[in-house]
Chimera marker file (.cmm) of the C-alpha trace (Angstrom):
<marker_set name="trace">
<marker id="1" x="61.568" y="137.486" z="-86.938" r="1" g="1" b="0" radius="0.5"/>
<marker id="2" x="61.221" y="133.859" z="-86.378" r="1" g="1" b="0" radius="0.5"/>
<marker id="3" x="59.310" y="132.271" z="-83.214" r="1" g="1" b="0" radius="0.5"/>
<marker id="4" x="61.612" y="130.387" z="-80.836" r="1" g="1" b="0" radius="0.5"/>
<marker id="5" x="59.285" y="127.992" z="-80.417" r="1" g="1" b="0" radius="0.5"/>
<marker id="6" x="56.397" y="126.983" z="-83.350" r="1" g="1" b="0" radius="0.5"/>
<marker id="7" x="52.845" y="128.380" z="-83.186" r="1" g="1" b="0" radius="0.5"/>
<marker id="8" x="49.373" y="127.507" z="-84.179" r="1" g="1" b="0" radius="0.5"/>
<marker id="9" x="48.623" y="129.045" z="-87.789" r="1" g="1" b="0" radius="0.5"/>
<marker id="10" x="45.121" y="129.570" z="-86.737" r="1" g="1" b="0" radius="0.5"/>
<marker id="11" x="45.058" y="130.941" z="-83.248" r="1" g="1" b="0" radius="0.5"/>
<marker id="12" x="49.188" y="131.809" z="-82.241" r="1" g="1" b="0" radius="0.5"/>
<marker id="13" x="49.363" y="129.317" z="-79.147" r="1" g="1" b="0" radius="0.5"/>
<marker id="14" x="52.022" y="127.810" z="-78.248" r="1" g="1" b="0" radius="0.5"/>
<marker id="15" x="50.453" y="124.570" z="-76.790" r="1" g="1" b="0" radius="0.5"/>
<marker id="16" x="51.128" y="122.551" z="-80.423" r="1" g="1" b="0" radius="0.5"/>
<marker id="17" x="51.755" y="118.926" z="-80.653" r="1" g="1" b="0" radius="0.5"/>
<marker id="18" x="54.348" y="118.858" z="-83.785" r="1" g="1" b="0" radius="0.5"/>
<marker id="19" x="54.997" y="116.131" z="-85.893" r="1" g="1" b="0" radius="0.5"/>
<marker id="20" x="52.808" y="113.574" z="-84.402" r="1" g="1" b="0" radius="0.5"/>
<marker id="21" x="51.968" y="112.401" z="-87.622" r="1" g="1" b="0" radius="0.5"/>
<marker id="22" x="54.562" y="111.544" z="-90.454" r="1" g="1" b="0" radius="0.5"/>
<marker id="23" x="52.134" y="110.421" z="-92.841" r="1" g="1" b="0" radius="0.5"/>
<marker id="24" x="52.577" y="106.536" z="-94.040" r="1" g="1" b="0" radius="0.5"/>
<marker id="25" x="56.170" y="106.490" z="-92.034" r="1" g="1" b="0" radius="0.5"/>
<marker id="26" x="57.502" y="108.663" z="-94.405" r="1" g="1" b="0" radius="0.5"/>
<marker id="27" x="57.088" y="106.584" z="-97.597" r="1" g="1" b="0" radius="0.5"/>
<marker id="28" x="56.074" y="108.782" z="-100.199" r="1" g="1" b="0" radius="0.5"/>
<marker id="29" x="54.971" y="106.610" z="-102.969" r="1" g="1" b="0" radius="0.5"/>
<marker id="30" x="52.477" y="104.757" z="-100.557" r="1" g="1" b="0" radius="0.5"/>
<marker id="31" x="50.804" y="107.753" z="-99.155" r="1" g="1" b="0" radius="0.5"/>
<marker id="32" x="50.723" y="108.986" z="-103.170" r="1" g="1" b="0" radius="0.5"/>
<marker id="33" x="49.283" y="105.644" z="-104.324" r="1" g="1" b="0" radius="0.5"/>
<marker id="34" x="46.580" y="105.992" z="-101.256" r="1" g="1" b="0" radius="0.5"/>
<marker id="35" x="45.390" y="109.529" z="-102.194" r="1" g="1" b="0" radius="0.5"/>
<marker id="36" x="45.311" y="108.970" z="-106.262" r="1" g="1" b="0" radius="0.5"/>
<marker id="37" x="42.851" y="111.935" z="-106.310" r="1" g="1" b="0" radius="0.5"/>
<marker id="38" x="44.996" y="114.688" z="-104.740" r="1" g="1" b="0" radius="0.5"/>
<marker id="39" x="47.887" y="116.010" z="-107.044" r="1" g="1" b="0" radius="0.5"/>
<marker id="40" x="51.252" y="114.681" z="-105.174" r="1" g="1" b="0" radius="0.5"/>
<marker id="41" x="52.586" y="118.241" z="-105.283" r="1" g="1" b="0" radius="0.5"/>
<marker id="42" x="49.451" y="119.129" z="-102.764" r="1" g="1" b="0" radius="0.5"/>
<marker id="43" x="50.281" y="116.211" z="-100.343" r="1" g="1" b="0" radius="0.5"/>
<marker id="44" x="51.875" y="116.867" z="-97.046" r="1" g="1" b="0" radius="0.5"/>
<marker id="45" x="53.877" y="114.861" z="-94.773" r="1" g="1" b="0" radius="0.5"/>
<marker id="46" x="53.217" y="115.563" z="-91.182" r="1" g="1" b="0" radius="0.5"/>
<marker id="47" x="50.020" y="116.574" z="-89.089" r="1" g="1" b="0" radius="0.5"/>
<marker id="48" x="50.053" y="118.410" z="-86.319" r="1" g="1" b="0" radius="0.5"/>
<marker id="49" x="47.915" y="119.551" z="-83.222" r="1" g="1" b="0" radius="0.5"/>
<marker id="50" x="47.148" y="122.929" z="-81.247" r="1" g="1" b="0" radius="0.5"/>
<marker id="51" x="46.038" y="121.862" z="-77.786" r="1" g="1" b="0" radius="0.5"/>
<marker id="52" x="44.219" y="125.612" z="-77.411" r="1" g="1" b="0" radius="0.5"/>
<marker id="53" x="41.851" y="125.849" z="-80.464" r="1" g="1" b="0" radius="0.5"/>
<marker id="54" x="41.665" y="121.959" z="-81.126" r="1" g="1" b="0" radius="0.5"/>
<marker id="55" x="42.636" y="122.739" z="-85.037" r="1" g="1" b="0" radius="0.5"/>
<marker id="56" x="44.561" y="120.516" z="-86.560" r="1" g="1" b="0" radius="0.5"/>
<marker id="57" x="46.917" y="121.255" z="-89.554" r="1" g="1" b="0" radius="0.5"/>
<marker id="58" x="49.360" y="119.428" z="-92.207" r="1" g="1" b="0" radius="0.5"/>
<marker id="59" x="52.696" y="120.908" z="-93.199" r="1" g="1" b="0" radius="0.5"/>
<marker id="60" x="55.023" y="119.950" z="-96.436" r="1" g="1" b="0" radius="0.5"/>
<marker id="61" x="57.639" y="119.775" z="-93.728" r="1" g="1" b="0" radius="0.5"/>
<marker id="62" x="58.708" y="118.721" z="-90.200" r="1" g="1" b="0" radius="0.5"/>
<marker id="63" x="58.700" y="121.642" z="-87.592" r="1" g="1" b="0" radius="0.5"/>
<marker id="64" x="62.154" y="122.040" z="-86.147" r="1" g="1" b="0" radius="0.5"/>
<marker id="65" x="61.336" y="124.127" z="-83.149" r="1" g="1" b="0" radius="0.5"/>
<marker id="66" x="57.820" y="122.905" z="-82.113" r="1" g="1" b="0" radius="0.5"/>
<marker id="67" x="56.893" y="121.507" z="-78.141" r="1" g="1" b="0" radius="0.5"/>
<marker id="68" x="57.181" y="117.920" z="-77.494" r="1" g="1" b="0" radius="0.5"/>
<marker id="69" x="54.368" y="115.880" z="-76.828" r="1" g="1" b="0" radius="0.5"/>
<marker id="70" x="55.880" y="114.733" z="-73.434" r="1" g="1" b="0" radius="0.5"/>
<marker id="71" x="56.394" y="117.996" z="-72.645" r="1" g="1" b="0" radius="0.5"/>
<marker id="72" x="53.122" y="119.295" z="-73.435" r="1" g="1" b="0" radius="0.5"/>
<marker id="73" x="51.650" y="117.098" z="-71.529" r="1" g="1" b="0" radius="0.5"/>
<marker id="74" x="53.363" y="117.748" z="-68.349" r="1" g="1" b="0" radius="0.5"/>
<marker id="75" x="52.439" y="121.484" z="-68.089" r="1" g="1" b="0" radius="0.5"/>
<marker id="76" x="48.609" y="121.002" z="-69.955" r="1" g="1" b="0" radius="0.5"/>
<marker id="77" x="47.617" y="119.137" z="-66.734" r="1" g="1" b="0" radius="0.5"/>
<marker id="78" x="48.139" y="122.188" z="-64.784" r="1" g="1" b="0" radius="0.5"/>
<marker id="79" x="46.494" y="124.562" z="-66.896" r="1" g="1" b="0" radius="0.5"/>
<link id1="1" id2="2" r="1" g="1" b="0" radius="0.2"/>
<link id1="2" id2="3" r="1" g="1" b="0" radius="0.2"/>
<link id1="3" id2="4" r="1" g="1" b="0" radius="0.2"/>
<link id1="4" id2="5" r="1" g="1" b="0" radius="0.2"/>
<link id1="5" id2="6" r="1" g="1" b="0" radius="0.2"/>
<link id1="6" id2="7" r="1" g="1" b="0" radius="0.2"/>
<link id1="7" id2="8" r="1" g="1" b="0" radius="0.2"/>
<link id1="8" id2="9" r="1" g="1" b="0" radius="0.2"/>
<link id1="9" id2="10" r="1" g="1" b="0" radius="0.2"/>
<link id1="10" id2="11" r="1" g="1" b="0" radius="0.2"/>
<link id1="11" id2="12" r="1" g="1" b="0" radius="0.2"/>
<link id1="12" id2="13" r="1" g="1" b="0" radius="0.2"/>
<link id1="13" id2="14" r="1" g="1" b="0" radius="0.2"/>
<link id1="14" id2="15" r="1" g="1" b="0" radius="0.2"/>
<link id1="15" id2="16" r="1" g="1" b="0" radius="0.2"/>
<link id1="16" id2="17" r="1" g="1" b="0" radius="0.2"/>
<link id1="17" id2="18" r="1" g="1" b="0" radius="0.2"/>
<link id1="18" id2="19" r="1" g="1" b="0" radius="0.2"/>
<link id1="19" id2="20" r="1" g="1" b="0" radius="0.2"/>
<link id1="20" id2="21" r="1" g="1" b="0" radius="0.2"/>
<link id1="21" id2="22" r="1" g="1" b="0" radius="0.2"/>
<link id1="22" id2="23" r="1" g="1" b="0" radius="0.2"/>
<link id1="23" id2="24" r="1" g="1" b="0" radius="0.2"/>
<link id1="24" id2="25" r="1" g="1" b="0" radius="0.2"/>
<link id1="25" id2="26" r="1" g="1" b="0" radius="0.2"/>
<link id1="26" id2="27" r="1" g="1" b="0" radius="0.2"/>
<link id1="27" id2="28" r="1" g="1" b="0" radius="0.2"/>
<link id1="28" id2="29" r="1" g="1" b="0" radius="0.2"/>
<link id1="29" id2="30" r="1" g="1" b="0" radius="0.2"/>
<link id1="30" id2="31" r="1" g="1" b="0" radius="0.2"/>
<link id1="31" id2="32" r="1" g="1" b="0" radius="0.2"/>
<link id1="32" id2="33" r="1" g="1" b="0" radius="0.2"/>
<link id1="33" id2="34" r="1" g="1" b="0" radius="0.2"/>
<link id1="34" id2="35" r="1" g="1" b="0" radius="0.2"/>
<link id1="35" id2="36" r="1" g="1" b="0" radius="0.2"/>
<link id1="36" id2="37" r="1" g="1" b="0" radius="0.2"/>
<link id1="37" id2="38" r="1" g="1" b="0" radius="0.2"/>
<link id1="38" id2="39" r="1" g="1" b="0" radius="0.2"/>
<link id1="39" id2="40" r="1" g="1" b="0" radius="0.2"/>
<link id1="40" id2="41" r="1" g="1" b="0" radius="0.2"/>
<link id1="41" id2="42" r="1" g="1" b="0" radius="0.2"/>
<link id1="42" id2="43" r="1" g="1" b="0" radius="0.2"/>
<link id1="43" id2="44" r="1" g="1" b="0" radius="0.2"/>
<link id1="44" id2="45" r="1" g="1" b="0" radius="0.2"/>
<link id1="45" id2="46" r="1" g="1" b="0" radius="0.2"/>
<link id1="46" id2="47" r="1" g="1" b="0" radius="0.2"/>
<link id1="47" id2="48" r="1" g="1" b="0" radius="0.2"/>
<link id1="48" id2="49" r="1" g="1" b="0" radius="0.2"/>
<link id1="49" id2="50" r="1" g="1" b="0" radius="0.2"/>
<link id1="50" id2="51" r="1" g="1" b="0" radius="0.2"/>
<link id1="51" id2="52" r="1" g="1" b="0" radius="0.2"/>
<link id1="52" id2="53" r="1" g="1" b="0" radius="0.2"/>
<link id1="53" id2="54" r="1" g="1" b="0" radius="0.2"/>
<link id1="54" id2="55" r="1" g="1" b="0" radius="0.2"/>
<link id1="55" id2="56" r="1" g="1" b="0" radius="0.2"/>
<link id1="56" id2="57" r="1" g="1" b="0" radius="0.2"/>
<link id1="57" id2="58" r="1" g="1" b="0" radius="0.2"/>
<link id1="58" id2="59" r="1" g="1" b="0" radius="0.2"/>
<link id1="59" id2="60" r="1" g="1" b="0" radius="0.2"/>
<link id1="60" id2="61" r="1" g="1" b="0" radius="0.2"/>
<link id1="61" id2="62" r="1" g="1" b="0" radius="0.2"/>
<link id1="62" id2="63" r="1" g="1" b="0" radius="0.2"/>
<link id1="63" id2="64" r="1" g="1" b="0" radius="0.2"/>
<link id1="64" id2="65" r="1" g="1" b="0" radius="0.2"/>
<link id1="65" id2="66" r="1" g="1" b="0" radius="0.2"/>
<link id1="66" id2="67" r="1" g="1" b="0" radius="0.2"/>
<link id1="67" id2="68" r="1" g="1" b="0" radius="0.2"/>
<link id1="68" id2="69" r="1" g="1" b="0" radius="0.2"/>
<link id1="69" id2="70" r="1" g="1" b="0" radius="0.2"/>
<link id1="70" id2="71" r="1" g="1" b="0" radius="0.2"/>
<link id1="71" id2="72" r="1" g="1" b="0" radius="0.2"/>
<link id1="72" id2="73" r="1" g="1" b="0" radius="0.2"/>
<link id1="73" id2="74" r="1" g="1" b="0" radius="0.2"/>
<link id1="74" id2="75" r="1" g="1" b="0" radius="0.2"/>
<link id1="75" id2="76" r="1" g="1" b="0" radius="0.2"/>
<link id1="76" id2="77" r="1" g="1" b="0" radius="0.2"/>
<link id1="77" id2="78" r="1" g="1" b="0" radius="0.2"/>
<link id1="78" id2="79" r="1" g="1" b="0" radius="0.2"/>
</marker_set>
C-alpha cells in the first residue's frame, strides 16, 4: 500500500523536503554533458532532503505526494 504522503528511504520520516532540486532546470543534455563520466541511464533528476536523519537522496523522478518546503518549515520550528 502506498504512503499518503512520501517518506525518507533511509529512516521512514515524514519531515522530507521533495523536489528541491531539479537538476540543471530540467535540461537533460546539460546535466549529461556535465557528468560525462556517469552513464546517462544512472543520472537522476531531482534531489531531495529528510529533515530527521539529514540524508539526502536523488530520484529518476519527481515525488508527487511529498511535504512542501513551506510547509515543512512551519511545523519544524515547533518540533
Amino acid at each position: 500500500m502506498m504512503s499518503i504522503i512520501a517518506r525518507c528511504k533511509y529512516c521512514g520520516s515524514i519531515w522530507v523536503c521533495w523536489n528541491w532540486c531539479h537538476n540543471f532546470g530540467g535540461d537533460r543534455d546539460a546535466l549529461e554533458k556535465a557528468n560525462p563520466h556517469i552513464d546517462p541511464k544512472e543520472l537522476r533528476n531531482w534531489g531531495h532532503e529528510c529533515w530527521r536523519c539529514e540524508s539526502c537522496h536523488e530520484t529518476y523522478e519527481k515525488v508527487k505526494n511529498g511535504v512542501p518546503y513551506w510547509l515543512l518549515s512551519l511545523f519544524w520550528r515547533w518540533l
